[in-house]
C-alpha positions in Angstrom: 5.1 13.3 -43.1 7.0 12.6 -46.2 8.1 9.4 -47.0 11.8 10.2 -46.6 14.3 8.6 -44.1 15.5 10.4 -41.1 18.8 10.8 -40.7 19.4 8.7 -36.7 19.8 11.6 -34.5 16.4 13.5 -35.8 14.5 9.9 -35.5 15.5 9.4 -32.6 14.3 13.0 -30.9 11.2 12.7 -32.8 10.8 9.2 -31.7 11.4 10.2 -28.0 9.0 13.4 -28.1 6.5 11.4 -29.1 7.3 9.1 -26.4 6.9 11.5 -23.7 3.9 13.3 -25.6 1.7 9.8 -25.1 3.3 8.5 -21.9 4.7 10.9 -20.1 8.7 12.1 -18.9 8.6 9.2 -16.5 6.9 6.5 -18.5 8.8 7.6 -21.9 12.3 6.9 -19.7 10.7 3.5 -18.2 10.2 2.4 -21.9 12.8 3.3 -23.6 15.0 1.5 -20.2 13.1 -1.3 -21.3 15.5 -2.1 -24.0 18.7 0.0 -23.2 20.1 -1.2 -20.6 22.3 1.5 -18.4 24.4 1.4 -15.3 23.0 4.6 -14.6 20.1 4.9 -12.0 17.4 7.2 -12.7 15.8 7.0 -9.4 19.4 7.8 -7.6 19.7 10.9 -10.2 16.2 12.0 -9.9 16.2 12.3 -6.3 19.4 14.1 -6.6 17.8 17.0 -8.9 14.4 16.8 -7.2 13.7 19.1 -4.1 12.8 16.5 -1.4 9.1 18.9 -0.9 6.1 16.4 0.3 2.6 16.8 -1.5 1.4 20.1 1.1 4.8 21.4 0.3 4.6 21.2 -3.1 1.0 22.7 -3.6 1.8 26.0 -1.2 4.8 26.9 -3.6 2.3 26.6 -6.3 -0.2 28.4 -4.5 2.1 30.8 -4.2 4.1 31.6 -7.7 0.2 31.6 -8.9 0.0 34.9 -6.4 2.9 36.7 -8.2 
């Protein structure tokens, strides 16, 4: 990496795909929460977007797009 300064926008993507390379979507989000503060709740919006499958659920639709 060259020793040149980002310009904010790329630092920040970098910054977060590194984030989420080491920790994880859901650790990267916790971290980065840590010092931005939001009114937004990301369990409220997760469960939102997320189909509400349990574990046995889950691992039969797996199971089965690995059959097509």
């Amino acid at each position: 990496m060259s020793g040149l300064l980002l310009e904010p926008a790329e630092l920040r993507a970098r910054g977060f795909d590194a984030l989420v390379k080491n920790l994880g979507w859901v650790n990267a989000v916790r971290f980065i929460q840590q010092f931005e503060r939001s009114s937004r709740d990301y369990t409220t919006e997760r469960d939102a977007i997320l189909p509400s499958w349990d574990a046995s659920e889950m691992m039969q639709r797996m199971n089965a797009s690995e059959m097509r």
